[in-house]
MIDOSE-1310 file (N, C-alpha, C; in nm, 2 decimals, decimal comma, always signed):
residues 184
xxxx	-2,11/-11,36/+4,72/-2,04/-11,30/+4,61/-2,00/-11,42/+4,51; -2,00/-11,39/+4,40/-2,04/-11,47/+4,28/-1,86/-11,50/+4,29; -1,80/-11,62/+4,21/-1,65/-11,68/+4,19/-1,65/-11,65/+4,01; -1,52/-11,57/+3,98/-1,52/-11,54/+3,85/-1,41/-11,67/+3,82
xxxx	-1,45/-11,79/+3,74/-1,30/-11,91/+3,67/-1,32/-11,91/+3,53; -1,19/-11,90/+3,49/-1,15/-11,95/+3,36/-1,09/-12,12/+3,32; -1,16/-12,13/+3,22/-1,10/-12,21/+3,15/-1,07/-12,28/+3,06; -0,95/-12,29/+2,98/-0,94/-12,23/+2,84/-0,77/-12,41/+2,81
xxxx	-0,76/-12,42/+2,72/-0,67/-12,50/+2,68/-0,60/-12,42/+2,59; -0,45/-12,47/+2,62/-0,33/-12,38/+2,55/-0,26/-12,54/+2,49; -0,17/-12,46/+2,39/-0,03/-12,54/+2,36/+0,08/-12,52/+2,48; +0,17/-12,58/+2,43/+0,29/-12,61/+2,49/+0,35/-12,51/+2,49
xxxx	+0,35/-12,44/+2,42/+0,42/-12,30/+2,37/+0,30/-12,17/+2,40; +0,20/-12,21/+2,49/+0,12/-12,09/+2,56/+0,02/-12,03/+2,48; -0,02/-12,05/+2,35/-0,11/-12,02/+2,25/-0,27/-12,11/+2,29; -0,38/-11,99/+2,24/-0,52/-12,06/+2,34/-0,57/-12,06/+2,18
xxxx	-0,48/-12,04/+2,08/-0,56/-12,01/+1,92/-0,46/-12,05/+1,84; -0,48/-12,10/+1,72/-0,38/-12,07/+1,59/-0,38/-12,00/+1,49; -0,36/-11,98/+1,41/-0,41/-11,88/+1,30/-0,52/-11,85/+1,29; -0,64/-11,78/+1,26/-0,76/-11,77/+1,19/-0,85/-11,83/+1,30
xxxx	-0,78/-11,83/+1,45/-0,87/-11,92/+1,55/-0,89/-12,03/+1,55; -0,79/-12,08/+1,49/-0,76/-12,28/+1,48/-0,76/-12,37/+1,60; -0,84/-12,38/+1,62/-0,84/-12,48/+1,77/-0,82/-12,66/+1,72; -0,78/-12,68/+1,58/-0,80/-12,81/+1,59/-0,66/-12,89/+1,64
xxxx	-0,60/-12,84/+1,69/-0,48/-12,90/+1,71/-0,47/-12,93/+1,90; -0,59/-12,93/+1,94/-0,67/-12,97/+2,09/-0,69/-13,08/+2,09; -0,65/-13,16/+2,19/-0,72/-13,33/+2,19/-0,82/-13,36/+2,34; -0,92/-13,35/+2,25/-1,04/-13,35/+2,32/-1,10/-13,54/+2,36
xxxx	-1,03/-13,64/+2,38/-1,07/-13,73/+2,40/-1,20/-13,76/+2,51; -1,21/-13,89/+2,54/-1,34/-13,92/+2,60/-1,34/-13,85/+2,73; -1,21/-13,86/+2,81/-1,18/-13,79/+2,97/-1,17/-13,68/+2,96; -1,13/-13,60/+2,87/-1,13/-13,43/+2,86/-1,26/-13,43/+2,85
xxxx	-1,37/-13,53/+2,74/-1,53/-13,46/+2,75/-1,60/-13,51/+2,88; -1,57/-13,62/+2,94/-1,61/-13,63/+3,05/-1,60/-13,49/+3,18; -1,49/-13,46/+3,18/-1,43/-13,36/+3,26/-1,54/-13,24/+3,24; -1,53/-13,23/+3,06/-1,63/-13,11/+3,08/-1,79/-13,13/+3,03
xxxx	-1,82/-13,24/+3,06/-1,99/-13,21/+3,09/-2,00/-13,24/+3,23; -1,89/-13,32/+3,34/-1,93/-13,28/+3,47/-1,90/-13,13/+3,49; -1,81/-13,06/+3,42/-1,79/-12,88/+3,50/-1,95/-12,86/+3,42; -2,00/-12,89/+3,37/-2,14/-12,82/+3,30/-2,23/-12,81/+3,41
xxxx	-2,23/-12,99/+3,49/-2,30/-13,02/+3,56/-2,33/-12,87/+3,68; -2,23/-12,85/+3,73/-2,18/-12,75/+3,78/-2,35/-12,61/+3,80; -2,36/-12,59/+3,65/-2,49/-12,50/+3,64/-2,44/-12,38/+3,64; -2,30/-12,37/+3,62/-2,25/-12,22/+3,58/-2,30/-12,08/+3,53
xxxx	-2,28/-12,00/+3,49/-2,29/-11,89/+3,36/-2,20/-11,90/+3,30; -2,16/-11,94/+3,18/-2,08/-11,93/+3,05/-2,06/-11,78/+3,05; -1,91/-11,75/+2,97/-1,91/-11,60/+2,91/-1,81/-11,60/+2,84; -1,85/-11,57/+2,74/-1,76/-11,54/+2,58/-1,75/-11,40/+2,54
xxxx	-1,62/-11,42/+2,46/-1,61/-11,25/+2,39/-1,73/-11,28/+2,28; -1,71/-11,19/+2,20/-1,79/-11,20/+2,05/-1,74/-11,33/+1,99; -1,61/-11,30/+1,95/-1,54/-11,43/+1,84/-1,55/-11,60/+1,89; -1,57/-11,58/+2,05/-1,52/-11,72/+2,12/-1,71/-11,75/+2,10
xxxx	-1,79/-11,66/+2,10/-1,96/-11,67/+2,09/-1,99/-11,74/+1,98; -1,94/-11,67/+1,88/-1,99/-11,72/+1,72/-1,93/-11,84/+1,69; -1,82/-11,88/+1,73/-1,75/-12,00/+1,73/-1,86/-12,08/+1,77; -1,86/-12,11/+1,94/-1,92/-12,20/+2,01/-2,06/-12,17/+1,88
xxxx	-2,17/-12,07/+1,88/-2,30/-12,13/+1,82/-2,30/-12,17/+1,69; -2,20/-12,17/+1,59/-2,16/-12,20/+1,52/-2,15/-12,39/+1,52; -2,16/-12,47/+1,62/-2,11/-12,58/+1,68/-2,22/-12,63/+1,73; -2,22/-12,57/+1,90/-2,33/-12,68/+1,95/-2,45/-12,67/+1,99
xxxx	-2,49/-12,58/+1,94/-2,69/-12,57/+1,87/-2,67/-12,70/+1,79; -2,59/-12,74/+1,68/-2,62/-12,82/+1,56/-2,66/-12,97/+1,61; -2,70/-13,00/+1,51/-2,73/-13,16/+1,48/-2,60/-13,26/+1,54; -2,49/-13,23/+1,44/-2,35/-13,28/+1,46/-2,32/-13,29/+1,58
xxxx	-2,33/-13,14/+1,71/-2,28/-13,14/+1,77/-2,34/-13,24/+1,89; -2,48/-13,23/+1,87/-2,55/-13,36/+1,93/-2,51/-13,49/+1,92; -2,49/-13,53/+1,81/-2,47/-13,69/+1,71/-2,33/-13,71/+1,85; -2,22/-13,61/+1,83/-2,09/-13,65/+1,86/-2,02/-13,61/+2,00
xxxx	-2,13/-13,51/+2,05/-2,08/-13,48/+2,20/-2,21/-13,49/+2,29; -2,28/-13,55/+2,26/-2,44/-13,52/+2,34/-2,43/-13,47/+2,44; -2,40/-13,53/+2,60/-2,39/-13,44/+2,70/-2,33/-13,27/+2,71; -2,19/-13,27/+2,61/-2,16/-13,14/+2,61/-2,26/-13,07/+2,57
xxxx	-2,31/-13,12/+2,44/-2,43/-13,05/+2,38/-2,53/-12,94/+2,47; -2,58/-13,07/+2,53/-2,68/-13,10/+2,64/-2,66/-12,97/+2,72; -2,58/-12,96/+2,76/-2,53/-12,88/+2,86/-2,53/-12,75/+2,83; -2,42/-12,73/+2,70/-2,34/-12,61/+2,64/-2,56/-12,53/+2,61
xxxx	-2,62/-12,60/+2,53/-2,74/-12,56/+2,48/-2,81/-12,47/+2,66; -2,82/-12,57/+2,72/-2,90/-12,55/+2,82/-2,85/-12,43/+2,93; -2,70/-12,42/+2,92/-2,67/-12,31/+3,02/-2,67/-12,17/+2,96; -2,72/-12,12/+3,06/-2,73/-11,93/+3,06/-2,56/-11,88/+3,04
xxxx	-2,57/-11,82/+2,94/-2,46/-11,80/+2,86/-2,49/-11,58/+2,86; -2,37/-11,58/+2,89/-2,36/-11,41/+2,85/-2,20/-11,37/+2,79; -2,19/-11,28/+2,68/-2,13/-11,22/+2,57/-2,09/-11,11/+2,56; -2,00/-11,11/+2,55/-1,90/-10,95/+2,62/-1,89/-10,91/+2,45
xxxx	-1,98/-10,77/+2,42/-1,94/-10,74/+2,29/-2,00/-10,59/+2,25; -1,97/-10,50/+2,20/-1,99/-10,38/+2,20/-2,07/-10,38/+2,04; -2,02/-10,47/+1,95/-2,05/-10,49/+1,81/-2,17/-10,60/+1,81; -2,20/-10,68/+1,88/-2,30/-10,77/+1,88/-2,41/-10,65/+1,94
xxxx	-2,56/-10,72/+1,92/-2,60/-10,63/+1,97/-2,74/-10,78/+2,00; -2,72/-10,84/+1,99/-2,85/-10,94/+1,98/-2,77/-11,11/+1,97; -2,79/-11,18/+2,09/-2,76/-11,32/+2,06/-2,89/-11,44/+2,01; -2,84/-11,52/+1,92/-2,94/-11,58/+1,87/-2,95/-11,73/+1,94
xxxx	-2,85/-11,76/+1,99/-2,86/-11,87/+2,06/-2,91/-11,82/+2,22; -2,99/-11,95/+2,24/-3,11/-11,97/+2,33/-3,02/-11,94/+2,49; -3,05/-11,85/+2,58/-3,03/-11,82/+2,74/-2,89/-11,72/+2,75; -2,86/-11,66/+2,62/-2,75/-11,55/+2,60/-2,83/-11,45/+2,60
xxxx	-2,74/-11,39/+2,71/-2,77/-11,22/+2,70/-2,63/-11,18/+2,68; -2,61/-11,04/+2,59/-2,51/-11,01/+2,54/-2,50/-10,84/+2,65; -2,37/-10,82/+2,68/-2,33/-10,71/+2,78/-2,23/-10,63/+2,69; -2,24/-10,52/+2,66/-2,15/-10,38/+2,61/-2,15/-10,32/+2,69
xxxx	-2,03/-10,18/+2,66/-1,98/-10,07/+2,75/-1,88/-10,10/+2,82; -1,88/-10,10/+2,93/-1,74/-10,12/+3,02/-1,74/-10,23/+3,10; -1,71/-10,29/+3,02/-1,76/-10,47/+3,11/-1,65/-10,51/+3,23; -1,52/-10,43/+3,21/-1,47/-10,45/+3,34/-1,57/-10,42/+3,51
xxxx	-1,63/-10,30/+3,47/-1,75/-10,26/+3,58/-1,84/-10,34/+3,57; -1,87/-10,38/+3,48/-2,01/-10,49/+3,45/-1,95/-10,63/+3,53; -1,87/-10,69/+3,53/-1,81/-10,78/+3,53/-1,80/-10,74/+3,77; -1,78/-10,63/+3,75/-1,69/-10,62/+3,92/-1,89/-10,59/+4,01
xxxx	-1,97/-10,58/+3,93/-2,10/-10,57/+3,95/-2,12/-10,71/+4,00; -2,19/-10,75/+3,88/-2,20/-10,93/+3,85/-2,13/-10,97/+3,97; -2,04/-11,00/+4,00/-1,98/-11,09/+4,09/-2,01/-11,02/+4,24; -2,05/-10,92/+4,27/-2,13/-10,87/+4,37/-2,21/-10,90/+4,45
xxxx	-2,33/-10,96/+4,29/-2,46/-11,04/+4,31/-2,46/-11,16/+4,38; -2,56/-11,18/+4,44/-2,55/-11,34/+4,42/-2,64/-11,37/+4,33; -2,57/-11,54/+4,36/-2,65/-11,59/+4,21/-2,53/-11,71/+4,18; -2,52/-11,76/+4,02/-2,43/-11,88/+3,98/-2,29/-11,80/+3,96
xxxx	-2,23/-11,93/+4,03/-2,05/-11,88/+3,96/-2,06/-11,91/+3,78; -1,91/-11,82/+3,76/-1,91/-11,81/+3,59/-1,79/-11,84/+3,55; -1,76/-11,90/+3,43/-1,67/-11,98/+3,37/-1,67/-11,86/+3,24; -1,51/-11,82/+3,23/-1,50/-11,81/+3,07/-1,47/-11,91/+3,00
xxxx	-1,47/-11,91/+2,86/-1,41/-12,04/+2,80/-1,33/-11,93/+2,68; -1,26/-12,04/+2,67/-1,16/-11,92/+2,54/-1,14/-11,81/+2,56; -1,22/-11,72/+2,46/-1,18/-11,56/+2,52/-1,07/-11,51/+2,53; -0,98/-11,53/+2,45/-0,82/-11,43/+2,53/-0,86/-11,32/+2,58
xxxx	-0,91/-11,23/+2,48/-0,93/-11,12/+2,53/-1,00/-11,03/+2,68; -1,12/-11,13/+2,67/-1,15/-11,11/+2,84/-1,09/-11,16/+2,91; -1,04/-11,27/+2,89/-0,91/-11,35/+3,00/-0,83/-11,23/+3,03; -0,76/-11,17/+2,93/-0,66/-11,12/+2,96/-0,71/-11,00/+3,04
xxxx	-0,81/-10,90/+3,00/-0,88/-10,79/+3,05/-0,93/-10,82/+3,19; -1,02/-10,95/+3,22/-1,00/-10,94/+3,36/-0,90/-10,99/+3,49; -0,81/-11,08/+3,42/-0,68/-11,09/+3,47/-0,65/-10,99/+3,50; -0,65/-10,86/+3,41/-0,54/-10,76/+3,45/-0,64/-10,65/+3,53
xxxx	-0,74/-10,70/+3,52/-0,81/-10,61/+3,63/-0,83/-10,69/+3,82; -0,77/-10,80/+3,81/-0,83/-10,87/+3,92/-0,94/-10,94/+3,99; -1,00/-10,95/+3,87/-1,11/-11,03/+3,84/-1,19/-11,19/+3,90; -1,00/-11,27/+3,81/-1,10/-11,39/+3,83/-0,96/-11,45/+3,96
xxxx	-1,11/-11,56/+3,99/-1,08/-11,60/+4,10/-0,98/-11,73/+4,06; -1,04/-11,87/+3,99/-0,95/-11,97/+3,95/-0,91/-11,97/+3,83; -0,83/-12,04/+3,79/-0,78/-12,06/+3,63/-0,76/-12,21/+3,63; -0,81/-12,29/+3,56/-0,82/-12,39/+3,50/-0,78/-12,44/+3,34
xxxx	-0,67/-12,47/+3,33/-0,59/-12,48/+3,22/-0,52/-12,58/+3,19; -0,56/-12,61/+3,05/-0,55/-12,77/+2,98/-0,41/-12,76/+2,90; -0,32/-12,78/+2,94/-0,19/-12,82/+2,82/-0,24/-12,91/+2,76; -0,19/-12,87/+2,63/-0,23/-12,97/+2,49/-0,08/-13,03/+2,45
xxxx	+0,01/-13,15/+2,46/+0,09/-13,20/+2,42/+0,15/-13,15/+2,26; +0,15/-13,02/+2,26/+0,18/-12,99/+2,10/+0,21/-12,81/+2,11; +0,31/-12,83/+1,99/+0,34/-12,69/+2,00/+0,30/-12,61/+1,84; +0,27/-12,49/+1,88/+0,21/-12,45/+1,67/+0,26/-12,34/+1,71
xxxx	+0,35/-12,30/+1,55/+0,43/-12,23/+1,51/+0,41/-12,06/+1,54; +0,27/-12,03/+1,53/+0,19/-11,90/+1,56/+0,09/-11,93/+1,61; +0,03/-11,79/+1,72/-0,07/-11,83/+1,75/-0,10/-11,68/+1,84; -0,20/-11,73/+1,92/-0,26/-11,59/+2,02/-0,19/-11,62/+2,17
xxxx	-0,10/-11,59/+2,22/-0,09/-11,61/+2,36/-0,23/-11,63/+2,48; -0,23/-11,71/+2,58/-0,34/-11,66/+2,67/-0,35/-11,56/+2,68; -0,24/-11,49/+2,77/-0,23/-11,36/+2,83/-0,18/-11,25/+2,77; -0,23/-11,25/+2,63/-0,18/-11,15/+2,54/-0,22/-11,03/+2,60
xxxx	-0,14/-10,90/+2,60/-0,17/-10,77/+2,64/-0,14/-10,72/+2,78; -0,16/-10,85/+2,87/-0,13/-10,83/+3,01/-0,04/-10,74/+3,04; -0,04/-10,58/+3,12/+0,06/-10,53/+3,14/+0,16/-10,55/+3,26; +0,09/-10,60/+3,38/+0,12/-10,62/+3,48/+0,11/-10,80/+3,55
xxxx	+0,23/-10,80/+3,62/+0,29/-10,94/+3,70/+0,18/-11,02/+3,66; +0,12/-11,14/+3,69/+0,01/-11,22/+3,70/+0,06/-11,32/+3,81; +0,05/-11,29/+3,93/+0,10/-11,44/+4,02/+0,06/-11,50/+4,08; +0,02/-11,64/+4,06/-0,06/-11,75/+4,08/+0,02/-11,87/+4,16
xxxx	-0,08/-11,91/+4,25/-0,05/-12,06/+4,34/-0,07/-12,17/+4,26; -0,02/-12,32/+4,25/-0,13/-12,41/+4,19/-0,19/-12,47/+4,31; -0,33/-12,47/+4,28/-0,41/-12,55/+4,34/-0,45/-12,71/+4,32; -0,42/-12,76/+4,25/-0,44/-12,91/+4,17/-0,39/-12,91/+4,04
xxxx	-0,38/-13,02/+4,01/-0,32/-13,10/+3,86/-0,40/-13,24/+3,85; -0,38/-13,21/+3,71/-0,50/-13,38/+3,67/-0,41/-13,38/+3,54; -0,32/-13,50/+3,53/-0,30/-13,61/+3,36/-0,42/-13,70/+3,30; -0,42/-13,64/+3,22/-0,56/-13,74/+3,10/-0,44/-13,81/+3,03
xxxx	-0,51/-13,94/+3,01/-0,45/-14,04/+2,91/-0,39/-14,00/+2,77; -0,46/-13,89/+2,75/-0,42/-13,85/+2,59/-0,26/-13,76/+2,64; -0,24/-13,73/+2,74/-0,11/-13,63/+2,76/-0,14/-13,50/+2,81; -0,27/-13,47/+2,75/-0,32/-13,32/+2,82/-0,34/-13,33/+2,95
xxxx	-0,24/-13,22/+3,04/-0,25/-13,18/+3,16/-0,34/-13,08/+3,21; -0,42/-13,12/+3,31/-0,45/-12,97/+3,34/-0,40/-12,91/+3,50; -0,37/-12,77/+3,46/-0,30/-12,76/+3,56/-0,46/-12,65/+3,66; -0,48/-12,65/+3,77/-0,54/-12,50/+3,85/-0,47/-12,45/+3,92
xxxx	-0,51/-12,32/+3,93/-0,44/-12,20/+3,98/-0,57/-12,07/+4,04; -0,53/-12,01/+4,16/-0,54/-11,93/+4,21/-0,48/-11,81/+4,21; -0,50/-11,70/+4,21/-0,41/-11,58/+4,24/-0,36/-11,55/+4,38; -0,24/-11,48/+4,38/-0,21/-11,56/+4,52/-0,20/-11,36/+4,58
């Protein structure tokens, strides 16, 4: 059976977004990108809502994104990526297949299978939808040393408890913590 993890960076004040999907207030230094091209190494399945999709190919298909993060690049390009979206209907970036309909079933399928474990990244919205379905297995979560005024909660919508063990903690030099968590 396949391991459903998230993992996603918040503020201080529990926002995974800022206005208009503002992520620049994230400090992504050399040991946060080390961190994540070894989880790349990993050989995951990626999975994005629509919004968290067009973002990321928007990014690191590019030139730039090579020039400035090469291994993420490297990685982000090369892994099998799938896209929770009812309004998409065709991904243009390379090893995405895109899933509509009732992806909480799609989702309790998948993990069934064997095959690669899968990582969301961002995504509130599936975060939150498979959270509240019982979905995922770890949660991997980066505090960002900074609080912004508005934003999207993680667990926006959640109707029910969420209660989690920590499993590990790691301090990066820049202040971002990350914390892991289990459901308990």
């Amino acid at each position: 059976m396949r391991k459903l993890n998230v993992f996603n960076f918040i503020t201080l004040n529990g926002y995974f977004e800022g206005p208009k999907h503002d992520i620049s207030w994230h400090r992504h230094g050399s040991e946060e990108n080390k961190y994540s091209d070894d989880s790349l190494q990993a050989d995951g399945i990626l999975l994005f809502g629509r919004k968290t999709y067009e973002m990321m190919y928007s990014f690191w298909p590019t030139p730039m994104a090579a020039e400035m993060y090469p291994e993420t690049a490297k990685g982000m390009n090369k892994s099998e990526k799938i896209v929770f979206s009812n309004s998409l209907k065709k991904a243009e970036w390379n090893n995405t297949k895109v899933i509509g309909g009732n992806i909480v079933e799609e989702m309790r399928r998948l993990k069934k299978t064997k095959g690669k474990d899968m990582a969301i990244l961002g995504s509130g919205s599936i975060v939150s939808l498979f959270a509240e379905a019982g979905l995922i297995d770890t949660y991997q979560i980066m505090i960002d040393p900074v609080a912004i005024g508005k934003g999207t909660p993680i667990f926006k919508g959640i109707q029910h408890k969420l209660d989690l063990k920590l499993t590990d903690t790691r301090t990066f030099k820049s202040g971002v913590v990350l914390l892991c968590y289990e459901p308990i």
